[in-house]
N, C-alpha and C positions, 0 to 999 in steps of 0.2 A: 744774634743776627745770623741767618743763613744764607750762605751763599753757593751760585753754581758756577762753574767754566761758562766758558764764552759758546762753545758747540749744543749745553743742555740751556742756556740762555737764549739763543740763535731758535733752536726748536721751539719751545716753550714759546715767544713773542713773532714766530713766522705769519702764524695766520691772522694777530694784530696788524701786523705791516701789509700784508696786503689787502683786506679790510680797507685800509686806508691810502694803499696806493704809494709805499712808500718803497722804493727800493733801496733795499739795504741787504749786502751777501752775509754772509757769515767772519770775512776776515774785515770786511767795513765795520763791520760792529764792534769784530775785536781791538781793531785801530783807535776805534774812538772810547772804549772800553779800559785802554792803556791810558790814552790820552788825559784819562780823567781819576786816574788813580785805581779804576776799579776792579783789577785784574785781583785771581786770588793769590796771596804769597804764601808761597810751603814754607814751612815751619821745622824747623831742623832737629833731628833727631838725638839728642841728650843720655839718653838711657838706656844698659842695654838689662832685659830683662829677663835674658833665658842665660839656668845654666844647666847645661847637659853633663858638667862634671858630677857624676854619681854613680851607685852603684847598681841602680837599678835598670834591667832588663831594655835595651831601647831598638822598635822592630825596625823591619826594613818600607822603606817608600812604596806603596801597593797602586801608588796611583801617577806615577810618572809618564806614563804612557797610554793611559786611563783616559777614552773618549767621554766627559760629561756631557747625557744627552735628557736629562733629566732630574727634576727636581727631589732634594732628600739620596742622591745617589752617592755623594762625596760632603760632608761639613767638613770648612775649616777652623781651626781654634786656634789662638794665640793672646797673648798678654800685652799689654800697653801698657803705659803712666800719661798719668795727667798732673797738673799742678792745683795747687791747693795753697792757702794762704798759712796753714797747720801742716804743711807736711806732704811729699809725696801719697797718690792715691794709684790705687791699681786698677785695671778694667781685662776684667775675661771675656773674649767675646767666643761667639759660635757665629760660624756663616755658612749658608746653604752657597757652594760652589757656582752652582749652575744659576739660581736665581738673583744671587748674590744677596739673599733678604736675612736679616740678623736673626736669628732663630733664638737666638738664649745670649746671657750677660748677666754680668756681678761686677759687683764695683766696690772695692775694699780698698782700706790702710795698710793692709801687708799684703806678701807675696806666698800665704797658703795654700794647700794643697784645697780644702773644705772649697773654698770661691772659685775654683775652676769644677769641679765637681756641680756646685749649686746651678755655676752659669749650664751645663752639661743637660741635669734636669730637667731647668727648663725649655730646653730645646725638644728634649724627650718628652714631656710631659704636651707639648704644641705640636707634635709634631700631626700634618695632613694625609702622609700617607704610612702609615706606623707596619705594614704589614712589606713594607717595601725593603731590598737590601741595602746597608747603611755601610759608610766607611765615615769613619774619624780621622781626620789629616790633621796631624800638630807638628811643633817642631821637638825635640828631645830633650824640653825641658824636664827638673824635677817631678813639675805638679802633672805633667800628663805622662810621666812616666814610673808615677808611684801606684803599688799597689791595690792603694783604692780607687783610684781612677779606672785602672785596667780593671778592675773588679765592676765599676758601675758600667763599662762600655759594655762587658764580655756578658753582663747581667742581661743588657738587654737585645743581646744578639748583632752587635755593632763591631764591624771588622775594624782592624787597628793598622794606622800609618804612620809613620813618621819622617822628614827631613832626615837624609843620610849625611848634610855637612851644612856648613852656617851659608846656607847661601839663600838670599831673599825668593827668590823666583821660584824655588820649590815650596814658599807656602806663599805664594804671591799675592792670592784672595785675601787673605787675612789680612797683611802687608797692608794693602791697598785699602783698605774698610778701617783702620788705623787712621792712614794719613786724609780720609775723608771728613772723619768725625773731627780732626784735629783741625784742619783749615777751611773747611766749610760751615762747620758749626762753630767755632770759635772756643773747640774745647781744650782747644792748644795753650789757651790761655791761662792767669792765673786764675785761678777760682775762690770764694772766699772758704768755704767749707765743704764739707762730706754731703752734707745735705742740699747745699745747694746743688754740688754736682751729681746727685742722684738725679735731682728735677732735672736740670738743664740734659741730662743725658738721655733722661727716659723721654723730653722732649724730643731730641735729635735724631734718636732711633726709630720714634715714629716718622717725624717728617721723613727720613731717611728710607723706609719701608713703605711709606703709603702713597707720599709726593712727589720724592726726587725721579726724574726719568733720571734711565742708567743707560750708557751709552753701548757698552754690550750686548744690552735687554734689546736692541731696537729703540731704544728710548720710551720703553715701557718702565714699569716703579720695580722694583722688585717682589711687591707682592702680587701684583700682575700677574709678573713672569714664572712667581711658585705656583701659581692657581692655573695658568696655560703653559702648559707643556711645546703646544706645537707650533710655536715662535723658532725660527732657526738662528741662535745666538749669533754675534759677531764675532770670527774666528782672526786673536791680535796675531802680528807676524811676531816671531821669536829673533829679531835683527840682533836684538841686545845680548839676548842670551848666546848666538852664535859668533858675535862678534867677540863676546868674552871668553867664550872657546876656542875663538882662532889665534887670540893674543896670549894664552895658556901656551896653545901647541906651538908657538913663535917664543914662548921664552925658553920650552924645554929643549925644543931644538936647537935653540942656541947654545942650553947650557949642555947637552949633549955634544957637541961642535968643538965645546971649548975642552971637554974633558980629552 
């Protein structure tokens, strides 16, 4: 089953309600939307699946102050798990920053380096503007910081970013295309096998890419938003992220205070 919030819900059914003359705003709908059980519930996060303990080479963040104003300018990539009825399964994704559309994905039983590479490919291999500059943003895992991976980016002319500390908000795109798959499509859930969750995945990714409006698109799909450039994204305010910086500089202060 797939589901959307109550705001790509609101969109989607506006021009039904007035059609018919019904007045209903957008937090009436979320009222009665509660009311009936149907809000989405996030799904809590179990697993962690990056480790950056290694020996290998990990670059600096190229894109933290990086205006995305176009499509194919920035992908992000990171790792998930899903459940299975056999066992932990893994999913690599790739996402176009700007457009927010899933460019490429692998979906395995372990956590090799080969299935972040493949999902890579395919991103490479689709890509609509190929002659355009490329950055890769991951976080400082193993697999995006082995070797061959640096080998397949630098192959194809794709500059290299990474997360300078565990902190969500510097791969936040990624993050968030994670907890979407997981509570909107129901992939949070147990699954019976590998093969089912190939289908139900490769389902989710298209709805996900062709139907879903995206609320930063304008509430365009994301593939829309790859194919038109000249849409001006929704620009989120950073409260969170400043307010976690002001509670930082309030604890060193203090602990400088007390020394």
């Amino acid at each position: 089953m797939t589901r959307v919030g109550t705001k790509k819900t609101y969109h989607l059914i506006k021009p039904q309600l007035a059609s018919l003359d019904i007045k209903c705003g957008r937090d009436k709908l979320h009222d009665i939307l509660r009311s009936e059980g149907m809000l989405i519930k996030k799904k809590k996060n179990y697993m962690r699946t990056t480790n950056s303990y290694h020996r290998f080479y990990k670059h600096p963040n190229r894109i933290k102050d990086l205006i995305i104003n176009r499509a194919e300018q920035v992908w992000a990539s990171d790792i998930t798990y899903l459940r299975s009825a056999h066992g932990w399964l893994y999913l690599s994704l790739i996402t176009d920053v700007y457009s927010k559309q899933i460019v490429g994905y692998q979906l395995s039983d372990n956590l090799k380096t080969i299935n972040c590479i493949n999902a890579l490919k395919t991103a490479i291999k689709n890509r609509k503007y190929p002659d355009r500059p490329l950055i890769h943003h991951s976080d400082r895992g193993f697999q995006y910081c082995s070797p061959d991976y640096i080998e397949t980016l630098e192959k194809n002319n794709i500059g290299i970013s990474m997360t300078t500390k565990h902190d969500p908000y510097e791969n936040a795109v990624a993050e968030r295309i994670n907890g979407t798959l997981k509570n909107e499509f129901d992939l949070g859930d147990r699954l019976p096998d590998q093969k089912s969750a190939e289908r139900e995945l490769k389902k989710a990714i298209w709805i996900y890419n062709n139907l879903r409006p995206h609320e930063s698109c304008n509430f365009l799909t994301p593939r829309e938003t790859h194919s038109n450039e000249k849409i001006e994204l929704k620009k989120w305010p950073m409260r969170f992220r400043k307010r976690k910086e002001e509670n930082n500089i309030t604890l060193n202060q203090l602990c400088h205070t007390q020394k």
